[in-house]
C-alpha positions in Angstrom: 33.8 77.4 -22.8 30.2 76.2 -23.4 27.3 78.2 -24.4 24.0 77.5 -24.6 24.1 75.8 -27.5 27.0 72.7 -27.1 30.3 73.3 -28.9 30.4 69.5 -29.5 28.6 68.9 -32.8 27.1 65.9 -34.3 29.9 66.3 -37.5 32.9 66.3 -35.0 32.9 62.5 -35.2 36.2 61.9 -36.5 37.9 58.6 -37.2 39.6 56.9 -33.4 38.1 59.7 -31.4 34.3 60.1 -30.6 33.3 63.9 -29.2 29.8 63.9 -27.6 27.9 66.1 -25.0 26.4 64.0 -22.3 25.1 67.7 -20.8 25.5 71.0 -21.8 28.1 71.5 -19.5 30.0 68.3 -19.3 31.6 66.6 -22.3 33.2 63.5 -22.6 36.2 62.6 -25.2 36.5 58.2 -25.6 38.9 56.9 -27.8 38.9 53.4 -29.6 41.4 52.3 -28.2 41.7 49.0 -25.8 43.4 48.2 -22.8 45.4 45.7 -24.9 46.7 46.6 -28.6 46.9 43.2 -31.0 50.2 42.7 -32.1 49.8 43.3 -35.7 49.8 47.4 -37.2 47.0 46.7 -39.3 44.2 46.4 -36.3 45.8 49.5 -34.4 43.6 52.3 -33.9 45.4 55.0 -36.4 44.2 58.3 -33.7 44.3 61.5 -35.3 46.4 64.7 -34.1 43.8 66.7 -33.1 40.6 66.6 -31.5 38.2 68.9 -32.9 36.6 69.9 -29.5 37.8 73.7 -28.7 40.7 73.8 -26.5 41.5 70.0 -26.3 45.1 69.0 -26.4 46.4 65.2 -27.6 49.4 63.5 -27.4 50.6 61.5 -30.0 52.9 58.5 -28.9 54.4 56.7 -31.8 55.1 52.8 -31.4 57.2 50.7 -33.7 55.6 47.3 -34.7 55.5 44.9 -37.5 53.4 45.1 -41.1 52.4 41.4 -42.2 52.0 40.0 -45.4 51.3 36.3 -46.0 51.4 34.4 -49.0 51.0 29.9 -49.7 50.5 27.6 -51.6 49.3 24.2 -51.1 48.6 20.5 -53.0 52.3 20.7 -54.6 53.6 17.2 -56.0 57.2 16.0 -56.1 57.9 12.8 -57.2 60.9 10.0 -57.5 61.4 6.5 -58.4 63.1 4.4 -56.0 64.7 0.8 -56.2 64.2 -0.8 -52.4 66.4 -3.9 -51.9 63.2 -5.5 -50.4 59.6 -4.7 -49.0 59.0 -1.7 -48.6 58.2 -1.1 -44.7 57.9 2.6 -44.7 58.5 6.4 -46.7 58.7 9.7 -45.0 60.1 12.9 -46.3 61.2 16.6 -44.6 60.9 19.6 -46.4 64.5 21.2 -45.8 65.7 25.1 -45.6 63.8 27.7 -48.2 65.4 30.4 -49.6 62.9 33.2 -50.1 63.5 36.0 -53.1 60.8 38.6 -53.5 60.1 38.4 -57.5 57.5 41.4 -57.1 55.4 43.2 -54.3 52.8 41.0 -54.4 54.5 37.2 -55.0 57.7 35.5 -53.8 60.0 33.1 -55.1 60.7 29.9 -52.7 63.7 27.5 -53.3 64.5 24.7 -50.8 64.8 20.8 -51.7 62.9 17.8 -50.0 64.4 14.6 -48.2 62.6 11.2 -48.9 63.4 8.3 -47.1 62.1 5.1 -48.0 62.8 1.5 -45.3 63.0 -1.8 -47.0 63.1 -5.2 -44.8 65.4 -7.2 -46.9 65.6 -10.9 -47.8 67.8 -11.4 -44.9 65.6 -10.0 -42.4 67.8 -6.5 -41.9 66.4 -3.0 -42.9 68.2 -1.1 -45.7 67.5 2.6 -46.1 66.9 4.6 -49.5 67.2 8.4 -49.5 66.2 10.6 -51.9 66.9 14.1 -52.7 64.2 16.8 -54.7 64.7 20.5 -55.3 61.5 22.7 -55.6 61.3 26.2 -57.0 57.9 27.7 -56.8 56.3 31.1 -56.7 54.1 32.1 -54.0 51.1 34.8 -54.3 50.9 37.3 -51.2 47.7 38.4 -50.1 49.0 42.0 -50.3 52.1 44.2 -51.4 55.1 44.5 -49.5 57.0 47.1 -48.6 60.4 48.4 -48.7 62.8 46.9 -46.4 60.3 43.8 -46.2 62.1 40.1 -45.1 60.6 36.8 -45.8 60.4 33.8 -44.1 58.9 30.7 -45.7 58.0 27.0 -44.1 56.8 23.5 -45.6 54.8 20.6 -44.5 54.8 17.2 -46.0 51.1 16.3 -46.1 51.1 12.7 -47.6 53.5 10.6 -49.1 52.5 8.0 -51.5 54.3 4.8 -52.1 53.1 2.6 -55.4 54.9 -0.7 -56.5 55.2 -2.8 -59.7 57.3 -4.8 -61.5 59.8 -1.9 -62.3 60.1 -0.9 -58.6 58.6 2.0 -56.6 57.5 5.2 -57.2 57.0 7.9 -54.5 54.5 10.3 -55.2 54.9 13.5 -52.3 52.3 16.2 -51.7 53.1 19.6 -49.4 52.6 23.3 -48.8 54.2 26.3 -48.4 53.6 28.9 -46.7 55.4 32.6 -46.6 55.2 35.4 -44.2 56.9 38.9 -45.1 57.1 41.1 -42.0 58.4 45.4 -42.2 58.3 47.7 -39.4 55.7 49.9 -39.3 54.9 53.3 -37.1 51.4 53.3 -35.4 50.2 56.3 -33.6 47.9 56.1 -30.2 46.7 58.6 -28.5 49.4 59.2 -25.0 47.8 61.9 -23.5 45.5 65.3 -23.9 43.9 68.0 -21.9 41.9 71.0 -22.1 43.1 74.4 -21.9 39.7 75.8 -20.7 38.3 73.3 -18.5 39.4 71.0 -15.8 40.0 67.4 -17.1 39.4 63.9 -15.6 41.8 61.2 -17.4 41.9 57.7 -17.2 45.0 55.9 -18.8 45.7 52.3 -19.8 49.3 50.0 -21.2 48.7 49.2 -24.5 51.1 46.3 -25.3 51.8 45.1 -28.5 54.8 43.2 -30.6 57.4 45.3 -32.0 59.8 43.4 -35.0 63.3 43.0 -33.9 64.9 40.8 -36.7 64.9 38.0 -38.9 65.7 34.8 -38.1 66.9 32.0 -40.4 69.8 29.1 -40.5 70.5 25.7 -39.6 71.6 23.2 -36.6 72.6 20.2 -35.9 71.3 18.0 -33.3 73.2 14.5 -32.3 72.2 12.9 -28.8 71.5 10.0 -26.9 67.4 8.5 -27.3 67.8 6.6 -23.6 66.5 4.0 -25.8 69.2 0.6 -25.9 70.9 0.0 -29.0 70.0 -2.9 -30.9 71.1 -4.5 -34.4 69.2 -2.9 -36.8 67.2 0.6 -36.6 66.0 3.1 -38.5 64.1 6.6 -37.6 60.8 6.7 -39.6 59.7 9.9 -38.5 60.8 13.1 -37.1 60.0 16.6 -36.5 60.9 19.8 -34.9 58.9 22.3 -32.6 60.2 25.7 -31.2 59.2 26.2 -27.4 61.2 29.3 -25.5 62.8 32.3 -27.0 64.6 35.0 -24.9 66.9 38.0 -25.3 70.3 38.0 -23.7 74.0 40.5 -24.8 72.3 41.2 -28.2 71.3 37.6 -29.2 68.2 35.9 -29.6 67.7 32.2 -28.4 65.5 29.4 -29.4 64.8 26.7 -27.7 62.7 23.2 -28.8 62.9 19.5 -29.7 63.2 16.9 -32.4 60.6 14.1 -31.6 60.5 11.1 -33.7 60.3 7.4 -33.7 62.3 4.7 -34.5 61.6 1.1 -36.1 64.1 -1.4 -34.2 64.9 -4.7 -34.1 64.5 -6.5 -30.6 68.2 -8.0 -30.0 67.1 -10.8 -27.6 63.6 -11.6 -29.8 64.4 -10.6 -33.2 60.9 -8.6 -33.9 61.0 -5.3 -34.6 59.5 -2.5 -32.3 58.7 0.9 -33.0 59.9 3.7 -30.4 59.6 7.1 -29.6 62.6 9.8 -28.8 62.4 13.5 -27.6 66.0 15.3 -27.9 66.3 19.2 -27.3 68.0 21.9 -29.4 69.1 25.5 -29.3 70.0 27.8 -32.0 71.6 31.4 -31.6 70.8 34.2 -33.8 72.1 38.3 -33.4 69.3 40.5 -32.8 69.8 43.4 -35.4 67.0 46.0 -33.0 65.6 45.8 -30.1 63.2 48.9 -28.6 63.1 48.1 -24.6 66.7 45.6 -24.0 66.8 43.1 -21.8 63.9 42.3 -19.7 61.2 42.4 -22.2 59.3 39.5 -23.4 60.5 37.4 -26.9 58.3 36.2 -29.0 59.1 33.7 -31.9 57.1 33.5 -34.7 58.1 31.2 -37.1 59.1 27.4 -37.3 61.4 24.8 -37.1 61.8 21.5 -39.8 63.3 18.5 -39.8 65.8 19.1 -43.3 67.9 15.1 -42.7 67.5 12.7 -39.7 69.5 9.2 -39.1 70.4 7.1 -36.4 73.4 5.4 -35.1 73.6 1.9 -33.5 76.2 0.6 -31.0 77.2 -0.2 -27.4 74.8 1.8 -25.1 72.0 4.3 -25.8 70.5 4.6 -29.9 71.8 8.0 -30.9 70.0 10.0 -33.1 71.7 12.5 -35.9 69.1 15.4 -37.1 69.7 18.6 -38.7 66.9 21.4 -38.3 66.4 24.7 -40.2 64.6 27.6 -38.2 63.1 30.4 -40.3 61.0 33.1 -38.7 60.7 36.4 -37.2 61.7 37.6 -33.3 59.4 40.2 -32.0 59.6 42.0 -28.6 56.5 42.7 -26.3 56.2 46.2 -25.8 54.1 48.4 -23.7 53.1 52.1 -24.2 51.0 54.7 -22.0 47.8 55.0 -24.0 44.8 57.7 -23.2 41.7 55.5 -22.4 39.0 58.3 -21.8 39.1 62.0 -21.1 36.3 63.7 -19.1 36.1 67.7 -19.1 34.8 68.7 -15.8 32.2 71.5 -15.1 34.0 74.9 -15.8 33.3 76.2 -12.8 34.8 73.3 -10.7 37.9 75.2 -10.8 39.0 78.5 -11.3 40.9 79.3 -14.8 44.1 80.7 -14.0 44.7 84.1 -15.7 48.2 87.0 -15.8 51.5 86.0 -16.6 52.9 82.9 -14.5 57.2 82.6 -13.8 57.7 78.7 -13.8 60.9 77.1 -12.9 60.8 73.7 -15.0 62.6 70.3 -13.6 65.1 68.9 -16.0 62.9 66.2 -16.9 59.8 68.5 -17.6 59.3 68.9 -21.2 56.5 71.4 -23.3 53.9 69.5 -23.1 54.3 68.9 -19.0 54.1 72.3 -19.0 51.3 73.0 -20.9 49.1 70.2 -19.4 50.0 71.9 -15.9 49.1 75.3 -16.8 46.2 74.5 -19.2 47.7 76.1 -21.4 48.2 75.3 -25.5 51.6 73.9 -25.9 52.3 76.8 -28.0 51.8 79.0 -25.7 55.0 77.3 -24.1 56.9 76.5 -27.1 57.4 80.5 -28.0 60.9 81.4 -28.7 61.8 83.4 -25.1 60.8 79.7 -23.5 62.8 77.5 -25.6 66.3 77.0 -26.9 67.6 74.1 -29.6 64.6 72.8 -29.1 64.6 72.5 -25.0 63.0 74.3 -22.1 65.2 77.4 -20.6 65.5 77.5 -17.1 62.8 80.1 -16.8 60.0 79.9 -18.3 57.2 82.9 -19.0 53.9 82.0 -19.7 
């Protein structure tokens, strides 16, 4: 295959696949592409279909994953006068479900409401409770264009809330963020496989894992349990919020699982002060799985997040039971691995002899063209001619 002068030029650097001579007999094909793929398409090597060294065939392997577009906005205000019975002893407010509609490629359109509670100690020494209701509707800028058959999922966050008095009564001033992530499935190529049809080749081969999408996930559930914490007189939950921790696969369904933690301002039944305590209660929520690329077994990933939309608490004989309803939004993904080409050595041409005449091969029934061909060193259309294949299979016989 190699002359005296190297096939291998200096212009058949091509984009994912370097082709250099280290000798003038030995060449050596690397591609880009690392033991480990990231999970997002946009930082997958892209490997083109051919090589442009003579004789070199590549397999293209073509992975689903997911296309991500982000968008948020932050420093939003909300405001809402209030009329506490008494001092005011604390405010807190959740950002509930968001609605996301895409207005254009490149911005989307995010409607949810905001729950502002505000704890007054009373004249009587009891704690009265004031919630408040807000709707938002705002418009979010992506930092790209979506694309066709995109979903959206969007989050908030509370970041400070403001409580001013006078002589009219209280105003609540409430700052947060939103944030929006639009996620599409997207085909990737990498580079499975290749040999020469010349030369005797040295391979080395590598799992490239990565995160394909398998569906959106969005809704609401309610939490009510038991704090372990005993029930007083009077108490009130002053602050609460959601994290997701597991997420598996199982009959078609995706499963989260995390926990409302919060704390709760109570009033001592044998004292009479009041005492702040903290609670930790678990939650699951169920959600079909609209795709899925390798079934059960394979690693779930969630990538989203969980809020606190309403949260209360009741009081009575026993433990303090807490009421909380929490909206999930976000994407399941699947960790997926693929066969990728990691280098490809072509060995001195003499190391073995090339095989010449006309070769009668009996193919197994999981043997394909390009099995063949890689055995033989042969190009796979050498395989692929019409006496070798029918609707699109290998014949029983083939002639090469």
């Amino acid at each position: 295959i190699f002359d005296e002068v190297p096939i291998c030029r200096a212009d058949t650097r091509v984009e994912g696949v370097i082709c250099r001579v280290l000798c003038p007999r030995r060449l050596s094909l690397r591609t880009k592409m690392s033991t480990r793929v990231t999970a997002e398409s946009e930082y997958i090597p892209r490997i083109p279909q051919q090589c442009e060294a003579q004789g070199t065939e590549m397999k293209i392997a073509t992975i689903q994953t997911a296309g991500f577009v982000r968008g948020g906005a932050r420093d939003l205000t909300a405001s809402v006068d209030v009329a506490p019975s008494g001092e005011v002893l604390s405010c807190s407010a959740y950002v509930g479900s968001i609605s996301c509609a895409a207005v254009s490629s490149a911005e989307c359109r995010c409607r949810g409401g905001i729950t502002v509670c505000v704890l007054s100690k009373e004249s009587g020494g009891g704690i009265s409770e004031k919630v408040t209701k807000l709707e938002f509707d705002e418009t979010v800028m992506l930092d790209g264009e979506t694309q066709s058959g995109t979903s959206a999922a969007a989050s908030g966050v509370i970041t400070s809330a403001e409580v001013r008095e006078d002589a009219a009564g209280a105003h609540i001033e409430v700052t947060y963020s939103l944030t929006v992530e639009c996620a599409s499935r997207t085909e990737a190529a990498v580079t499975a496989d290749a040999y020469n049809c010349n030369v005797p080749t040295a391979a080395e081969y590598g799992d490239a894992a990565y995160l394909s999408l398998i569906s959106p996930i969005s809704g609401s559930i309610s939490v009510s349990e038991g704090t372990g914490i005993k029930s007083g007189t009077d108490a009130e939950v002053i602050f609460a919020d959601a994290e997701v921790g597991d997420a598996t696969y199982d009959n078609g369904r995706v499963r989260l699982e995390g926990r409302v933690t919060g704390s709760v301002l109570q009033r001592n039944a044998d004292s009479g002060a009041y005492e702040v305590q903290s609670f930790s209660l678990p939650w699951r929520f169920d959600a079909g799985a609209e795709h899925i690329n390798a079934g059960v077994g394979g690693e779930i990933y969630f990538r989203g997040s969980a809020n606190v939309v309403s949260v209360s608490c009741r009081t009575g004989g026993g433990d303090l039971e807490v009421d909380a309803e929490v909206s999930v939004s976000g994407f399941a993904m699947e960790t997926c691995r693929e066969r990728v080409l990691e280098s490809l050595e072509l060995l001195p041409n003499d190391a073995e002899p090339c095989r010449r005449g006309i070769v009668v091969y009996y193919p197994d029934r999981d043997e394909g063209i390009w099995d063949v061909a890689k055995k033989f060193r042969v190009p796979t259309s050498a395989v692929a001619s019409g006496e070798n294949v029918t609707d699109g299979k290998l014949n029983r016989v083939v002639v090469i």
